[in-house]
NUMAR-206029 format. One record per residue (C-alpha): x, y, z. Coordinates in steps of 0.25 Angstrom, whole numbers, plus 5000, padded with zeros to 4 digits. Layout:
BEGIN
XYZ;...
***
This chain:
BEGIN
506049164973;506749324971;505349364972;504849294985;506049354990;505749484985;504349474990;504949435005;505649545004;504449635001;503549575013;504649605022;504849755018;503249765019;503049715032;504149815035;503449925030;502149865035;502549865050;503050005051;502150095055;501550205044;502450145032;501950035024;501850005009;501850145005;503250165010;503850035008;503550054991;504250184992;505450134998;505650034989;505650134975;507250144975;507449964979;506449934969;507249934956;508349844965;507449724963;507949614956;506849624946;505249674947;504649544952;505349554964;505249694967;503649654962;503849554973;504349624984;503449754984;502249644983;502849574994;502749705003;501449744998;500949615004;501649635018;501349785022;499849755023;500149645033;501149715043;500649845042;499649805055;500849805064;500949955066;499549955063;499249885077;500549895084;500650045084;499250095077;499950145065;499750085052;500750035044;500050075031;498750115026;498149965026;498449975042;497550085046;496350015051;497249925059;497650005069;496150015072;496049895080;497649835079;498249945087;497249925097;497449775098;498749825100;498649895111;497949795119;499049705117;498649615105;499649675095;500149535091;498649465088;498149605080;499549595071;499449435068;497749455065;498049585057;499349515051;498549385048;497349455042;498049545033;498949415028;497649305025;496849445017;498049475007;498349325006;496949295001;496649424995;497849444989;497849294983;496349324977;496849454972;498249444967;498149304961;497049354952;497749464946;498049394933;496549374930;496349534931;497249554919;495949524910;495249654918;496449734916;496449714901;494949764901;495249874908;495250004897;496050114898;494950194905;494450104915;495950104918;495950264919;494650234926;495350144937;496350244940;495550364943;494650264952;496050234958;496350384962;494850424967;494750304975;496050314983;495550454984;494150434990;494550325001;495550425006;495350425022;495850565023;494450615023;494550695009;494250624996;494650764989;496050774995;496150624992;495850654977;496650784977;497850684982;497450584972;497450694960;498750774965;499350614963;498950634950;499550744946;500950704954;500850584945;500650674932;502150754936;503150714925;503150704909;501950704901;501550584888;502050714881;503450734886;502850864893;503450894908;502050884918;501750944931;503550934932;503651104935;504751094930;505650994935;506250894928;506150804938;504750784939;504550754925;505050604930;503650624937;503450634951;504250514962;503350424965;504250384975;504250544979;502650534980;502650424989;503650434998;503050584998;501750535003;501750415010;503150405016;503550575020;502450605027;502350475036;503750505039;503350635046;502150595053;502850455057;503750535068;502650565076;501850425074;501950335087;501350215094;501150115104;501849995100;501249865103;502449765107;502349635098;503449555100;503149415094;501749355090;501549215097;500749115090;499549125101;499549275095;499649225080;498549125083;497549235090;497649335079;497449215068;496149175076;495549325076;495949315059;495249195059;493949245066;493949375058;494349305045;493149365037;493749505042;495049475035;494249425022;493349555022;494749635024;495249575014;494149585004;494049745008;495449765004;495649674992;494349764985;494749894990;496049864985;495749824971;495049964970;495950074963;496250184975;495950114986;496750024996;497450015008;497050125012;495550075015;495449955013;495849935029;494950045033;493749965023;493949825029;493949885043;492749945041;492249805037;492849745048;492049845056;490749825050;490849685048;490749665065;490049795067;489849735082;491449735086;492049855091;493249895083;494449985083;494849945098;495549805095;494649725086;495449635079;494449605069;494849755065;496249725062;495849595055;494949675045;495749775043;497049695040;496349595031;496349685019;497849745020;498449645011;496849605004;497249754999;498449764996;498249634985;497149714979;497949824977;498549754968;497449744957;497449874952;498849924954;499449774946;498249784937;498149924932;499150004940;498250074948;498650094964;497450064974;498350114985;499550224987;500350094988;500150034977;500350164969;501850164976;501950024972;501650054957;502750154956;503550064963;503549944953;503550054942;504950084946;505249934941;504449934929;503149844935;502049944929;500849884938;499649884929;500249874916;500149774904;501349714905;501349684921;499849624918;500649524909;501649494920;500949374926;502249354937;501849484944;500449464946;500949314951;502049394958;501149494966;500149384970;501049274977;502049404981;500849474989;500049344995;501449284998;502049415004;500649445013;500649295019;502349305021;501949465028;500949395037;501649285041;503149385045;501949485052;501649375060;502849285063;503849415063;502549505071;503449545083;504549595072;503849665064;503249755076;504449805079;504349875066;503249965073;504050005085;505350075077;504850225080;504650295065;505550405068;506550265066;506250225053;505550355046;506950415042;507450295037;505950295027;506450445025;507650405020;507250275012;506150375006;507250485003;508050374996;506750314988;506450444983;507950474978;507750334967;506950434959;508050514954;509150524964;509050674963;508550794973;507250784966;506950664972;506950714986;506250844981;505150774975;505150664990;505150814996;503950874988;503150714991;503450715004;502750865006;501650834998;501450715007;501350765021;500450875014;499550775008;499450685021;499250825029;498350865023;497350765020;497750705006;497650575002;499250514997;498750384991;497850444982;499050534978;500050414976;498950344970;498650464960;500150474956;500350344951;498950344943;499050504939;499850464925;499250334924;497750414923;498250524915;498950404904;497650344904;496750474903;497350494890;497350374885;495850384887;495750494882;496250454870;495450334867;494050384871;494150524869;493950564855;
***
């Protein structure tokens, strides 16, 4: 029962984060790095970061149609036909169909998907030490070469300096590496730093200048709900290829929600080549929004499996748990049957309760796209700030959030791409560890 609660909990603050334009999931794991030792114990922290991975892919639409800004990443195609069927006053039956899609996707994919985890374990066991080295270099080239900045190069540049970030601290020998000199990195580099460097900082500067047209959506009557149903109905094998796009490509090590939308739009697209797209066609939105959650439960697979993030999310996510002592991808965790039991009904749960708040609670949660950023971006400033000051309490802290923050509005300037640098980071020491042991086996 503490952990349905907990898992509440987490939907709330994920539909929350989904709703408000340019934040998402990214900045709703870095705030929760100082509360995330306060849980009573790790299953309901387990449960409530679970609970808000499920919602955030189901409210994210809101700001997605309402104001043509994404919510997140797994937004972006929406906007190209939810905006406009917001604009000519169909706001309410593009939210419910996008709403309703993206619930029945991660319900039947995320079932499928998470429920069979526990068979896995037998493949993970047969996995040697350099098929797992192996999976984790695929992980960083493949986020790397779906980058839609236009440069596979700077994306692998991005993805190596990652590395390198990752490698800042002590060494198996004792030695201080790539430190400079100060003590302080020798803790190795925040992630918390990192992240909040390149994902929050930099949309907090762009955010004062972003703007819109809000769409008015004060309640959604049942002759809405029951359009919108019937258009999910008549596009129901768009929501099944959606949904089969984004549980694939998110099982694949590097890739994500960073495509996947723009993959099953494409389907969508192709599929009914003789339909005119991109003006209000809510076939587009249906597609598109069928494999939000469908990815978000296949992401699951590597990083509970072997630790190795598919999306810059799911590296945030793995330091967060690491902060309680959950080390996704190791032994013991395989052996802890509750979790994997925990993570399915908490995901399938918390997308089907997310669906059903988006819709009955629709008008409520607009409003969350009409508060102006320059309202709440300081108040993510400071809840940033504070995060950031867990680490150590100390100047550095803020020095370290300083040197992140630069190094992120230079990498989104300039054409960098920051997942493959977050993704980098968490599986620099992890590569290097394993390098050696490999070395030390087969190389005589």
């Amino acid at each position: 029962m503490c952990e349905a609660f907990f898992a509440l909990g987490g939907v709330v603050y994920g539909l929350i984060f989904g709703a408000i334009p340019v934040t998402g999931f990214n900045k709703a794991l870095i705030l929760l790095f100082p509360v995330i030792g306060l849980f009573p114990d790790q299953y309901a922290a387990i449960a409530f970061v679970v609970g808000a991975h499920a919602a955030v892919p189901v409210s994210d639409a809101f700001s997605a149609i309402l104001l043509g800004i994404p919510g997140a990443h797994s937004s972006q195609a929406t906007v190209l036909d939810g905006h406009p069927l917001a604009c000519q006053g169909r706001a309410e039956e593009a939210l419910i169909a996008a709403v309703a899609s993206s619930t029945i996707s991660g319900v039947l994919f995320g079932s499928l998907i998470l429920f069979s985890l526990t068979w896995f374990k037998a493949f993970v066991s047969a996995v040697t030490i350099p098929w797992l080295l192996a999976l984790m270099i695929l992980g960083i080239i493949g986020v790397a070469l779906i980058s839609n900045k236009g440069s596979h190069v700077k994306a692998l540049l991005s993805a190596a300096a990652g590395v390198f970030i990752g490698l800042i601290g002590i060494d198996d020998a004792g030695e201080a590496r790539f430190t400079g000199g100060w003590l302080y990195l020798e803790n190795g580099f925040s992630i918390i730093a990192l992240a909040s460097g390149l994902f929050v900082l930099p949309v907090l500067i762009q955010g004062f200048s972003k703007g819109g047209v809000v769409c008015q959506v004060d309640r959604v009557k049942p002759d809405q709900i029951i359009s919108a149903l019937k258009h999910v109905k008549r596009c129901w094998s768009d929501v099944i290829c959606g949904g089969t796009v984004g549980a694939v490509v998110g099982m694949l090590p590097g890739l994500g929600g960073a495509v996947t939308d723009w993959f099953s739009y494409g389907l969508t697209k192709w599929r009914h080549r003789n339909e005119t797209f991109g003006n209000g066609n809510i076939r587009g939105v249906i597609g598109t929004e069928g494999s939000n959650n469908a990815t978000g439960a296949g992401a699951w697979v590597m990083t509970a499996l072997f630790g190795i993030p598919g999306t810059g999310s799911m590296a945030i996510l793995i330091g967060l748990l690491a902060q309680i002592d959950v080390d996704l991808g190791s032994q013991a965790l395989l052996r802890d049957r509750h979790f994997f039991y925990l993570l399915a009904a908490t995901y399938v749960l918390g997308t089907i309760f997310a669906g059903v708040l988006c819709i009955v609670l629709a008008g409520k949660i607009a409003l969350l796209t009409r508060v102006p950023f320059r309202w709440y971006a300081p108040v993510l400033l400071i809840l940033t700030v504070w995060a950031n000051l867990q680490w150590s309490g100390g100047w550095e802290d803020i020095a370290v959030l300083t040197i992140a923050g630069v190094l992120g509005i230079y990498v989104e300037r300039f054409g960098y791409f920051t997942p493959a640098m977050i993704i980098g980071f968490v599986l620099g020491p992890k590569i290097l560890t394993l390098t050696k042991q490999t070395v030390g086996l087969y190389v005589f």
